[in-house]
N, C-alpha and C positions, 0 to 999 in steps of 0.2 A: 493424444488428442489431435484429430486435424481439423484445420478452419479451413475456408476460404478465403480467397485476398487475390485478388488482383489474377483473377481467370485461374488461377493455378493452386492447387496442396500445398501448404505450408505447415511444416511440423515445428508445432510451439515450444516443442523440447530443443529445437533446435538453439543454437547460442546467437540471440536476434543481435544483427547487429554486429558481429564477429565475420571477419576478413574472408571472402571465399566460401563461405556456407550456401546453405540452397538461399535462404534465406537474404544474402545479400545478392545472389546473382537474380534475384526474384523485383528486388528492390531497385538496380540498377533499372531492369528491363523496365521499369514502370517509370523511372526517371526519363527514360530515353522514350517511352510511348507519351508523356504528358507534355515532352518537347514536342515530340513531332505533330502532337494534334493542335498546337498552335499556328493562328490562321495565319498568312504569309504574310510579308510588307508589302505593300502596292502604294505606290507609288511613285515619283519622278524621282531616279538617283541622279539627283544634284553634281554628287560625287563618284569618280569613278575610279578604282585602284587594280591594274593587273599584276598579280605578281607571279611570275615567268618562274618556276625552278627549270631550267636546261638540263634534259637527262631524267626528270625525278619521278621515274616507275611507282609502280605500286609496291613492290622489295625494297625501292629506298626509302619510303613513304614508313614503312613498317619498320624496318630497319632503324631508320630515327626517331621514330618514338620509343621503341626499345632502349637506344642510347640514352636517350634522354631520361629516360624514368631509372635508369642505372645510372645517370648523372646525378641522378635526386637521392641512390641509394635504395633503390628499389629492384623488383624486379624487371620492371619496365613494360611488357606489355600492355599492362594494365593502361600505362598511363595515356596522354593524348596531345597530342603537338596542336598548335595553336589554331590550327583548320581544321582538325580535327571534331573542333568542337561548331560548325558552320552547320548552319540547318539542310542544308542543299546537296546534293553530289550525282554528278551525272558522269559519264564516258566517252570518249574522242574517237573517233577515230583519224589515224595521226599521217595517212599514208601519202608523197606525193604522188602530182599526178601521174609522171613516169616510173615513180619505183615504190617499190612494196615498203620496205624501211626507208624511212624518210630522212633527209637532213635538216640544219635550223633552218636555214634561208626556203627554203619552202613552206616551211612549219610557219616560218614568222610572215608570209605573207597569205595564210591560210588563217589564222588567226589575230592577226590583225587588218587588213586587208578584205577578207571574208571572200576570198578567191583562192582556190589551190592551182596552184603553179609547177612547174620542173624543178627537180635536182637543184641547188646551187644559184638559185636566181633569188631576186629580193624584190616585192613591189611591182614589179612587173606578171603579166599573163603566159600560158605557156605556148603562146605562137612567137616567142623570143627563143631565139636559136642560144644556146647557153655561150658566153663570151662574144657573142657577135652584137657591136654597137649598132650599125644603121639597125636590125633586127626589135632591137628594145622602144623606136620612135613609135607612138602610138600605142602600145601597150601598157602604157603605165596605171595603175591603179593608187587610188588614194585611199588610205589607211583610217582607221577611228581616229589616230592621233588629228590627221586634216581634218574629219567633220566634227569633232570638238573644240578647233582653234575656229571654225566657220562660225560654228556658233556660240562665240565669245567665250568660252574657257578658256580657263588658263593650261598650260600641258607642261610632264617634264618626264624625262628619264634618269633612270638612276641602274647602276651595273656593276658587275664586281669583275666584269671582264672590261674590254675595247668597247669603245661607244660605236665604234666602224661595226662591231661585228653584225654577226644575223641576226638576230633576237634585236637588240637596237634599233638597228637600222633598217630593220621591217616596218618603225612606225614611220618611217622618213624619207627612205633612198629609194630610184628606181635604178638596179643596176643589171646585166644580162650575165653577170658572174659575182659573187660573193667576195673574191677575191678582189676586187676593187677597193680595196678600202683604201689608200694611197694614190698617187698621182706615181709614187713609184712603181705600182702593177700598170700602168694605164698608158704609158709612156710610148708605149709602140701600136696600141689600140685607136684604129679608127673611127672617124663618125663623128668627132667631139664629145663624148658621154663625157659627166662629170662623174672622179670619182667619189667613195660616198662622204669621207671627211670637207668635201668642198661642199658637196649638197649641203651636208646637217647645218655648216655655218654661212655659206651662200643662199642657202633657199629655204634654209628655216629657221628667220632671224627671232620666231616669236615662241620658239621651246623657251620657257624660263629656266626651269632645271636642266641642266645636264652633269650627270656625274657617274664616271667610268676613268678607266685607262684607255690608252692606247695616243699617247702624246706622242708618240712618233710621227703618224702620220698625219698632224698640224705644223711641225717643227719643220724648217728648210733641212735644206741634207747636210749644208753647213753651218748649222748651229746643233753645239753640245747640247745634249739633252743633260737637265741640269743633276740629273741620279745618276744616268748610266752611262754616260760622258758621248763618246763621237755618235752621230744619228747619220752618217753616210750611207748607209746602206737601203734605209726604210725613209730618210726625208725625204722632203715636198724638192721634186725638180722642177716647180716653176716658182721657186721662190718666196713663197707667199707662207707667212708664218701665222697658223690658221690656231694657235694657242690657245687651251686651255689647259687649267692642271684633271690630271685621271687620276685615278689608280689602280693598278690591275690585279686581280687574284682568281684563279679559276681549279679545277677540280674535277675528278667524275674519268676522264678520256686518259687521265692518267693511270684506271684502275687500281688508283688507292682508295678503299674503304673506309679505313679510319678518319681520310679527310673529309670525304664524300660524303659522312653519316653529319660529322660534326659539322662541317657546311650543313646539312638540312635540316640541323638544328639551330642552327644560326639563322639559319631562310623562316624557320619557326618564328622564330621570335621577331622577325623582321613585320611576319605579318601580323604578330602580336600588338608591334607597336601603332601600327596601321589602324586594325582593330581598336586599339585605345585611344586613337588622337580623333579619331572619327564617330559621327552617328549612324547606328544602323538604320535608322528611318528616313535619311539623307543620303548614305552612302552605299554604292555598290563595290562588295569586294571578293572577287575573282581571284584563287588562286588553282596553277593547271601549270604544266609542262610540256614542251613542244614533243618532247619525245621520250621512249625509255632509254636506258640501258641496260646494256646484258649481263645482270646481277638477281641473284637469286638467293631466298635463306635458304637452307635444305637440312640434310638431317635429321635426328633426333635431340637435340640440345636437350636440358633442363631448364626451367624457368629459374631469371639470373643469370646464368653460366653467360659472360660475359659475351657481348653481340660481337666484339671486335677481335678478343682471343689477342692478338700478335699486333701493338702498333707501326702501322706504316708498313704491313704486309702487304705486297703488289701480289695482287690474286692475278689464278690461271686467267685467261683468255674466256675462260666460261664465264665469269665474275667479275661484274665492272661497278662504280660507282658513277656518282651525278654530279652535273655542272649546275650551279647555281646563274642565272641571270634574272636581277631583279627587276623588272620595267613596271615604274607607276607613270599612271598618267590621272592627275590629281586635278580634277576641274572643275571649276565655280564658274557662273555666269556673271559678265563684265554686266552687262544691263538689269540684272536683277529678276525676279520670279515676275509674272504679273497680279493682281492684286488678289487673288486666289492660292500664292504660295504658302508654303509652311510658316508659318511666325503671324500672317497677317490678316486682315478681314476673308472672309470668302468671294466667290466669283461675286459682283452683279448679276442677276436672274433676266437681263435684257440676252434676247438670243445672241449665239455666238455662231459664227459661222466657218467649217472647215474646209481649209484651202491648201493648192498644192505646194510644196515649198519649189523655191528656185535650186535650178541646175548648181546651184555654190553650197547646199543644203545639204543635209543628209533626207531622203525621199519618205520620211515621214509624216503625215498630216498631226494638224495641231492648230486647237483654239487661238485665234487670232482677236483679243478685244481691241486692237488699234493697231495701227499700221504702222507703228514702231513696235521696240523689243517682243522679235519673235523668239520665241523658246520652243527648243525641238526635245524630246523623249529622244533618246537612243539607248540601245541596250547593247552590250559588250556580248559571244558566247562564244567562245573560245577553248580548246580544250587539245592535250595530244600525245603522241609515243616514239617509239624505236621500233616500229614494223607492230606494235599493239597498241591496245586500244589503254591510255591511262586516265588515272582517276580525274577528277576537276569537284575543286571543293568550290563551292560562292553563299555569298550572303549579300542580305538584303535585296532592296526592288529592283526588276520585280521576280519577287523569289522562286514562283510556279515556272515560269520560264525556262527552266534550266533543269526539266529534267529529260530524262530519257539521252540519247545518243546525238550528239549533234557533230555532223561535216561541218568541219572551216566555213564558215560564210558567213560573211556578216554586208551590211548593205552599202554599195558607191554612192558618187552622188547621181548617178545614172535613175532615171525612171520612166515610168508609162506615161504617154501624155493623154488617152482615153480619156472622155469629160466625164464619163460615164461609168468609172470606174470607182463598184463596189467599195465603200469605205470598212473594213472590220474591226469590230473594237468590241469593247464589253461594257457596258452600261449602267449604272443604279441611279433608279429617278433621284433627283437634284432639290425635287421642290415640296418644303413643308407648307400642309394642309392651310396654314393662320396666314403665314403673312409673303407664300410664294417664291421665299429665298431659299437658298440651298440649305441643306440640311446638317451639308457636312462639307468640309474639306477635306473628305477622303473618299479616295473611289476601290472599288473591290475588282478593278480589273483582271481577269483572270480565275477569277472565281463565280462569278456570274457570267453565262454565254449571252450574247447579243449581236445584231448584224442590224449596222444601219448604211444604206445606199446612198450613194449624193443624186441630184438632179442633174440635170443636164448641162446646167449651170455651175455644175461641182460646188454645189452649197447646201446642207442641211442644217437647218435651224433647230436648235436642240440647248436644253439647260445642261448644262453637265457639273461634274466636280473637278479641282485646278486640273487631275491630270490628263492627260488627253488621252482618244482611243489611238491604235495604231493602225495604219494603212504600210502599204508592202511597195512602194511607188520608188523602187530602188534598181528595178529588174535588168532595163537598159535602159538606152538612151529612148529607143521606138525600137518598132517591132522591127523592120527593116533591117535596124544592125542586127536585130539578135535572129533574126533569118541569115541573116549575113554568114553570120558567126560558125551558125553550125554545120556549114559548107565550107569553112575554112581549112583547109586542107595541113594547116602548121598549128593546129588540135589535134587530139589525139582520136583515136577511131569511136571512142564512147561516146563522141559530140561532147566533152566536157568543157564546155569555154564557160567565160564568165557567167553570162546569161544563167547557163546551168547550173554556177555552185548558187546565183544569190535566187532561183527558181526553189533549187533543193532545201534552202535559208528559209525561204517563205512556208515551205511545207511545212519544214519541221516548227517553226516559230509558232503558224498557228497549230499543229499539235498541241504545242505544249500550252498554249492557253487557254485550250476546254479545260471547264471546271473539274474537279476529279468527280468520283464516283462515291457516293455518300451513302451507306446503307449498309443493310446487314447481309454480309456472305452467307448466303443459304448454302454451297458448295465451298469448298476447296478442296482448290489441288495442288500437290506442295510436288515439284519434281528436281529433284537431287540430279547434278551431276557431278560423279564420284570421278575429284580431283580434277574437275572442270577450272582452272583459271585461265584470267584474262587472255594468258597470250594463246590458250590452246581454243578460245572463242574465238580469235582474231583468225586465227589457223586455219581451225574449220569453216567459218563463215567465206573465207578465201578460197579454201576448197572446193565447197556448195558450188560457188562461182566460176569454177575453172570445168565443174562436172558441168557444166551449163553452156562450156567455150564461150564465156569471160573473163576478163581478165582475172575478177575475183575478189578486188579487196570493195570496192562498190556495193557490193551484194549482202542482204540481209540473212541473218539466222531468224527463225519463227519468233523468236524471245527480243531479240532487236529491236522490235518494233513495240516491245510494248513501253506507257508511255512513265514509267516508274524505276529509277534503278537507285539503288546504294549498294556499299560497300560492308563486309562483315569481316571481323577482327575473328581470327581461327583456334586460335591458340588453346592448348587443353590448361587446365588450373595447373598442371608441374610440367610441363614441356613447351619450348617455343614453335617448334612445328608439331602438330599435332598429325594423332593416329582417325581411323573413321570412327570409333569404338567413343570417344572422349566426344568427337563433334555430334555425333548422331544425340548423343544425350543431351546436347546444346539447342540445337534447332528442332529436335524433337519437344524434350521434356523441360527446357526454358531452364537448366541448371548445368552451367560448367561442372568439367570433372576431370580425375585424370584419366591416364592415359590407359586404355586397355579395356574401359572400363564401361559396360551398356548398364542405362536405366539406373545408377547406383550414383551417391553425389560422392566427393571427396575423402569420408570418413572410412570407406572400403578398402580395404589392404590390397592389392593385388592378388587374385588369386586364392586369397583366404575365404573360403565360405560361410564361415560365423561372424565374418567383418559387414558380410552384407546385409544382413538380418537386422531391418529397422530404419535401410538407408537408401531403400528403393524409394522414384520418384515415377511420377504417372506423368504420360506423356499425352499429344493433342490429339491422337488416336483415343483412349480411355478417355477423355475431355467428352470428346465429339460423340461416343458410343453412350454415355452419359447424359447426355442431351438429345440423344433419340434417334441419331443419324449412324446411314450405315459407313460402312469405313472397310479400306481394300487396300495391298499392298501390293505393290509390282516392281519386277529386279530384274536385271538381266544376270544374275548373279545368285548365290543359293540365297534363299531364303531365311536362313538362321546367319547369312553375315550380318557385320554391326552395322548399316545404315538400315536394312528393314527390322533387326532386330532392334534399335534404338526406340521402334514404334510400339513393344509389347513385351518385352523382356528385360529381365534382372538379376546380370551375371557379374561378378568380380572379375572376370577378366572372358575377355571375346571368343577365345578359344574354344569354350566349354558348348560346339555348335551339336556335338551331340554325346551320347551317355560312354564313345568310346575316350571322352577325352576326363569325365568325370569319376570314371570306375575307381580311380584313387582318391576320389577328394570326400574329406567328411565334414557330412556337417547337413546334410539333407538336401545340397541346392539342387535344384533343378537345372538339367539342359537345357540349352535355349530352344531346339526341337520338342523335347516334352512341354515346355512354357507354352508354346506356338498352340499346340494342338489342345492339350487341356486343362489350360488357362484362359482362353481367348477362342473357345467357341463361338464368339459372334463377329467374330472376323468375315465380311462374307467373300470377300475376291482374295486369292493369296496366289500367287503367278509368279513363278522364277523357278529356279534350280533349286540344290541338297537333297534330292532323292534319300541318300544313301545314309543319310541320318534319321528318316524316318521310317527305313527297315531293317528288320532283326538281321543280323549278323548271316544269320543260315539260307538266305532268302537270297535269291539271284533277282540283281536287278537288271529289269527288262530288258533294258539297252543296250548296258555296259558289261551285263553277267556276274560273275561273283562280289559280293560286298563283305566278304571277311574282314576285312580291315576295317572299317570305317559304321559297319551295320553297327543295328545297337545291341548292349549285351543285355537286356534287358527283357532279349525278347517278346518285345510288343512291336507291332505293326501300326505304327500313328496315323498313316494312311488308312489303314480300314479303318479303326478306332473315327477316325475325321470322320468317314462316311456312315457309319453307324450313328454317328451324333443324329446328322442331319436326318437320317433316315428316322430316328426314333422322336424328332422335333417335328417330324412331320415336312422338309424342307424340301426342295427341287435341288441339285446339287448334281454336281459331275468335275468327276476326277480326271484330266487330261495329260497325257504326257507326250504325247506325238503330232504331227500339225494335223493328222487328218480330222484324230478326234477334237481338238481345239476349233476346229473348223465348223464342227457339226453341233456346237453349242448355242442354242441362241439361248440369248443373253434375257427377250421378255419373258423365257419360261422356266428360266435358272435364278434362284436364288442366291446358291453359292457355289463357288468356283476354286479349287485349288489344279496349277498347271502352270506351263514353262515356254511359250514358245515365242516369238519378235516381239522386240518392245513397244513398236506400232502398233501391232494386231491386240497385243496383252492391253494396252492404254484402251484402245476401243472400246474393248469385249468387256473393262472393267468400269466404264463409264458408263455404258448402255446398262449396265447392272447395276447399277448403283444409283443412278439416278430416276429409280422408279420409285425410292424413298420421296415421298412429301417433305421431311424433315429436312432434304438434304443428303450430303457426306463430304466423307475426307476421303482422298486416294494419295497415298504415296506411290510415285513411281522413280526407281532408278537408274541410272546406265553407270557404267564403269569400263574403264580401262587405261592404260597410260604403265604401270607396272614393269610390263617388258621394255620399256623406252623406243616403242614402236611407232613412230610418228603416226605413220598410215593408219594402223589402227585405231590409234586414238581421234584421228581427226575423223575419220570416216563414223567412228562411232558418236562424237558426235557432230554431224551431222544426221542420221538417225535418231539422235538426242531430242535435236531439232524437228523433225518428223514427228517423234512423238508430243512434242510441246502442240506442235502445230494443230495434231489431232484434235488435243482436247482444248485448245480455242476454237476449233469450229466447231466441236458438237457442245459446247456450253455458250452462257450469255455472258456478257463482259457486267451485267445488270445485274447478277445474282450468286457471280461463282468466281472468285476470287485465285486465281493462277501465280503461284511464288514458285519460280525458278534458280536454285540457287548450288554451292558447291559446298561439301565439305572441309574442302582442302585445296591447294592449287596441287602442282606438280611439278619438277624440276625441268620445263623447257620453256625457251624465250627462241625468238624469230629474230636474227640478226645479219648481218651483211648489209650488203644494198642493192640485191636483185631487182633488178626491172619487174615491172606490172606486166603481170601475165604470164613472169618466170613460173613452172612446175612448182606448186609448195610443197609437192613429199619427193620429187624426181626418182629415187627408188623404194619400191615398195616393201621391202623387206628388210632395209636397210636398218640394223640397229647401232643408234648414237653411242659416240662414245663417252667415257666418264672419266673425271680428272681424278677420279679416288675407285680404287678397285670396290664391288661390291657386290652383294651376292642380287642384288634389285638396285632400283631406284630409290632415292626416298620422295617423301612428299614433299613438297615447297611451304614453305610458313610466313608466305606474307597475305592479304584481306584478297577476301575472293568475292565478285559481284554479288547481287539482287537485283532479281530483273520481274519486276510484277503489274497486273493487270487485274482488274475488277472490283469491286467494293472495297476502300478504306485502303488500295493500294499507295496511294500518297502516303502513307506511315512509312513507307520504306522511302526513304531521301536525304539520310544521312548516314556518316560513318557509326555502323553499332557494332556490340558484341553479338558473337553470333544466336547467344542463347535467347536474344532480343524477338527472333524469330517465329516459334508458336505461337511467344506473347501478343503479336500484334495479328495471328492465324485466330487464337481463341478468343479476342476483341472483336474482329471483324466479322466472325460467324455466330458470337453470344455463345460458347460454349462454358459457359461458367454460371455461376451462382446471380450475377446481377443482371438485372432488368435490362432487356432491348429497348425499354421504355426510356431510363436513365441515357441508355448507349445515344439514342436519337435528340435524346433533350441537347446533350455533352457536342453532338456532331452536324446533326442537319441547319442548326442555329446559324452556319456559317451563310444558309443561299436563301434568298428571297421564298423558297417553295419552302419553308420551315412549316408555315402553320397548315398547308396544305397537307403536308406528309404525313405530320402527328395528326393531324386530324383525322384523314383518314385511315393511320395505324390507331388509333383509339377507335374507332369505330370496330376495326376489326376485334378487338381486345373485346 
């Protein structure tokens, strides 16, 4: 018997409720979609909590939940570290401004500071010459930590390394080298700079918390430090005993793993307890890393097979672990809310008027009812890597905020002084019909668009709710400096000065505060990149940028820009790095499996053909065809491999692409080439490669000439057989296999399409085809490479990856066609060193990487690989899922299932003021 449930087949025979069945991975994906279609928190975070991991990649990220759920006695993937469970997750990118891999003290003044800097510098700009004092006068920049103590919070740090160090001392110190943390480096340094243990306790008497190591350089040089007895070497030479107690532990640069892992499991629960002392509807909590390290899962493991193997094994050079540094900055307002806060009456309904704050401020506008306790909105976005781009989980307001890709910036106290200067924010009227007062003390900023102007006067009279809109009045000081600026010749050639990271701030800020996109995907297009991770995004996007003679890491991939990204856990149901054969079935057909294995759940034996018989699952292809829309597949790669065959096919193991692989198997199954052709006659675009499996054995193919080996023994010709269909359907149709004839196809007078030629051109030809459905469709399209361990290749391809992405954003509507870009799998390379910006990213083109384990290929990487999505109900992707999570939220957003569009809009459009508008006029249409 099958039912329906939740967009997808469910087989009732299945054992409901039982560990890993289609059934639970069904059930997950709907826990994880009922999350995500809750509306965001909006409003003033009170509270604000950073916590820094130092080093903590997306392999350590993965890595430690592993550990952990094998600390529980599990197998571990499954499980989820304490951010993991964050409704939020966006990507960094993490690069200084002089070098591609970046170090902390740039990191921590890009992320706290909201200006990217040089190498090695802290707090300061990068027209500081690195080590040179007179250099760093005038450059200094003020950190979140100063516009939180400006506006009466309380601040603190906390650190499991040196309070001097980088991460730290990005909320605090201005220094022109890193290495200052003593009076002992400083000693022969001219200009007077303080070094930074004299700043934290000379010039910032109002941190309340402070707690780290690095007692040495508070202690004189002749006073014993009271653990590690004489301090002569690292003491203060000017005598001054600048004490307090630290204590120091650090991790990751030592490339031990077992520390590294258990450290980020310790860093879990740190922000566990964060999480628990705190309210989310209060509190903001940011957790992110300034950088990666060059650690990677790889392999084939088995699910279980312990993550660490060897304790306190110092891995190759290929293999590193992370440093943990914890930086909270924890602040309540000394003055209190005003009489519109949380806990108390709502606003007064007498107008309120928005004004600009003073230069000691952070530069954003905010409801003033009396001219004491002003209260300012600030919002933290901070995020970062090791030369890639790394995760960033966050929670609470304002939640929308944070997603998509954010550069380091965040706002000085620097601003516009125009009178005249647009105020933007988001709005929901204030005043009930009876009695005139506000209606609510809560505002839906961010989910409502609005744009209200000031007067000349810089005043607009307006009711509103406690929390204020936001204005951008952070930029510079006037225009004049930041004319200034980008003629200063000690920035670097991209004009990148301040002005520009907090201009680049404002852009993406208001990005990310248009409302999403609420409505039914009449389109999608799901495009796979095979063994695209993070850091080979990072790569190519570098690339892109270098083909363009720039420097590269600045520059956007087509997918970049859109404004939705999360993370997806890869893992097949009995392997921790998975194969494409296990994920295709995941993001395809919304049901883990293992390994080898297309279109078939768990219960399938490898290879065994009578194991599959009952255990096949339908995918968002079969959904969507089902629902009346046409559907197309496109590969740079054959057509019966396991990411296109994931879309129509049900094999016990991947291999069987055609009848020469199945001539010994018994049991009836079908080729994945005979499935393609007649099983799935309304397939109408199929474009990629495998010729040679869809003809007979005796038959010279065109191109290549003899197919003995590989032809089928079956002697049928599935290619005429194709074209016979269409021809007797009555269909317009053509078979291509060369560019000229691909060329000569137009797309409004061809129905359907099977052919092989650029992934650009095939994206086109199959959009313009597909989209003469009224219904709609689906198109899978995919690129692959990385295999060879060919840098060049891989990046190049994608970048044409990209190309193709780009395509079909411009010939669809961001209003109707829903775009998920995502990977199967990562790949085993990371970008490491610390090359200068605008270094060569491949320098040889032919060059293949070496490997610390002989092998006959690469394998795949097995830690979470991006989503990056744009159009209708894309906001569902914004947290860490599993990957099977995926269709689930494809076949939701386009109504390919059993339940009402009607239901879908009740459930979704209720979140924006246009609710009754919408239904109304979709009832009408009904």
């Amino acid at each position: 018997m099958i039912v329906k449930s939740f967009g997808t087949p469910l087989d009732v025979d299945h054992q409901k409720g039982g560990i890993s069945t289609p059934y639970y991975w069904r059930q997950q994906a709907k826990k994880e979609l009922e999350k995500a279609l809750k509306p965001p928190i909006v409003g003033v975070a009170k509270n604000t909590i950073l916590f820094l991991g130092d080093g903590m990649g997306i392999p350590t990220v993965t890595g430690a939940r592993i550990l952990k759920g094998q600390m529980q006695n599990k197998t571990g993937e499954e499980c989820q570290l304490s951010f993991d469970k964050f409704p939020n997750v966006a990507l960094s990118k993490t690069y200084n401004q002089d070098h591609t891999t970046p170090d902390s003290a740039g990191t921590a003044t890009a992320y706290l500071c909201g200006v990217k800097t040089n190498m090695g510098m802290i707090g300061v700009d990068a027209r500081t010459k690195r080590g040179n004092c007179l250099s760093q006068k005038g450059a200094e920049v003020q950190s979140i930590l100063d516009w939180s103590l400006a506006a009466g919070k309380s601040v603190g740090i906390v650190t499991v390394t040196r309070v001097t160090d980088a991460t730290p001392a990005g909320a605090y110190a201005h220094v022109a080298t890193r290495s200052w943390e003593g009076d002992h480096y400083t000693k022969n340094v001219h200009g007077g700079c303080k070094d930074i243990a004299l700043q934290l306790i000379e010039d910032n008497p109002d941190i309340q918390v402070i707690m780290g190591g690095g007692r040495r350089f508070f202690l004189p040089y002749d006073v014993n430090d009271p653990e590690h007895g004489s301090n002569a070497h690292y003491g203060r030479r000017d005598g001054r005993n600048l004490i307090q107690e630290w204590e120091n532990d650090k991790a990751h640069h030592g490339t031990k793993a077992d520390k590294a892992l258990h450290d980020a499991v310790m860093f879990s629960d740190a922000v566990a307890i964060g999480d628990t002392l705190t309210n989310e509807n209060d509190t903001l909590i940011v957790v992110t890393a300034d950088h990666s390290h060059t650690m990677m899962i790889s392999g084939y493991p088995s699910r279980g097979n312990d993550i660490l193997g060897k304790n306190y094994l110092v891995l190759p050079t290929s293999v590193a672990s992370s440093v943990f540094t914890l930086l909270i900055a924890f602040w309540d307002l000394i003055s209190g809310f005003p009489s519109g806060a949380p806990g108390n009456s709502c606003l007064d309904p007498a107008p309120y008027h928005f004004r600009r704050l003073n230069a000691t401020h952070t530069g954003f506008y905010y409801p003033q009812p009396m001219a004491s306790n002003p209260y300012t909105l600030t919002t933290s976005s901070s995020r970062y890597v090791n030369g890639m781009m790394l995760r960033v989980t966050l929670q609470a307001p304002p939640g929308e905020n944070f997603r998509g890709f954010f550069i380091h910036a965040l706002p000085d106290n620097q601003r516009l002084d125009a009178p005249d200067r647009p105020t933007y924010g988001t709005f929901v009227p204030a005043q009930n019909s009876q009695n005139s007062q506000p209606r609510s003390c809560r505002s839906l900023v961010g989910m409502v668009g609005g744009i209200t102007h000031t007067n000349n006067e810089n005043k607009t009279e307006v009711a509103v709710d406690w929390i204020p809109p936001l204005d951008y009045g952070f930029l510079a000081t006037d225009q004049t400096q930041s004319q200034q600026q980008l003629f200063d010749s000690r920035f670097s050639g991209n004009g990148e000065t301040p002005y520009y990271w907090r201009q680049q701030a404002k852009k993406e800020l208001e990005k990310a505060l248009k409302p999403p996109i609420v409505g039914v995907a009449k389109n999608t297009i799901l495009f796979l990149g095979d063994g695209m991770g993070i850091p080979t995004v990072t790569g190519a996007r570098i690339l892109k940028g270098q083909m363009q003679n720039k420097t590269g890491e600045e520059c956007q991939l087509s997918f970049d820009k859109f404004p939705n990204v999360a993370l997806s856990k890869t893992y097949n149901q009995d392997h921790t790095t998975p194969d494409s054969a296990g994920t295709a079935t995941a993001y395809l057909c919304g049901v883990k499996t293992n390994m080898g294995m297309i279109g078939v759940d768990a219960r399938t034996k490898r290879g065994n053909c009578l194991s599959q018989k009952g255990a096949e699952v339908q995918s968002i292809l079969d959904w969507s065809l089902a629902a009346g829309k046409s559907v197309g597949i496109v590969t740079v790669t054959r057509v019966t491999d396991a990411t296109p065959a994931g879309a129509y096919a049900h094999v016990a193991t991947r291999s069987w692409e055609g009848d020469h692989y199945t001539k010994n198997v018994h049991g009836g199954c079908k080729d994945i080439a005979l499935q393609l052709i007649e099983d799935n006659p309304d397939i109408q675009v199929i474009m990629g490669g495998g010729r040679r499996f869809f003809l007979p054995y005796d038959v010279n193919d065109p191109e290549h000439g003899s197919n003995a080996h590989y032809g089928r023994r079956d002697g049928r010709n599935l290619i005429q057989e194709w074209e016979n269909d269409k021809v007797s359907r009555g269909k317009t149709h053509a078979y291509v296999w060369n560019q000229t004839a691909f060329d000569n196809v137009d797309p409004a007078n061809t129905d359907y399409l099977l052919g092989e030629p650029s992934l650009k051109e095939m994206t086109e030809k199959a959009i313009k085809i597909l989209q003469k459905n009224p219904k709609g469709f689906f198109l899978l399209v995919e690129d692959k490479a990385h295999h060879g361990t060919k840098a060049d290749k891989a990046l190049h391809d994608a970048v044409m990856f990209s190309d193709a992405v780009a395509i079909g954003d411009t010939l669809t509507n961001e209003n109707d066609t829903l775009i998920v870009v995502t990977a199967d799998h990562s790949h085993t390379m990371m970008i490491s060193g610390y090359p200068s910006r605008g270094n060569d990213i491949l320098d040889s083109k032919d060059f293949v990487f070496q490997s610390g384990v002989q092998m006959y290929t690469e394998t795949h990487g097995g830690e979470d690989v991006g989503i990056f999505a744009r159009g209708p109900m894309s906001h569902l992707f914004k947290g860490v899922h599993e990957q099977n999570y995926i269709p689930h939220v494809m076949a939701y957003a386009s109504c390919v299932d059993n339940n009402k569009c009607y239901n879908f809009l009740l459930q979704n459009l209720a979140l924006t003021p246009y609710f009754i508008v919408i239904v109304s006029i979709y009832l009408f249409i009904l």
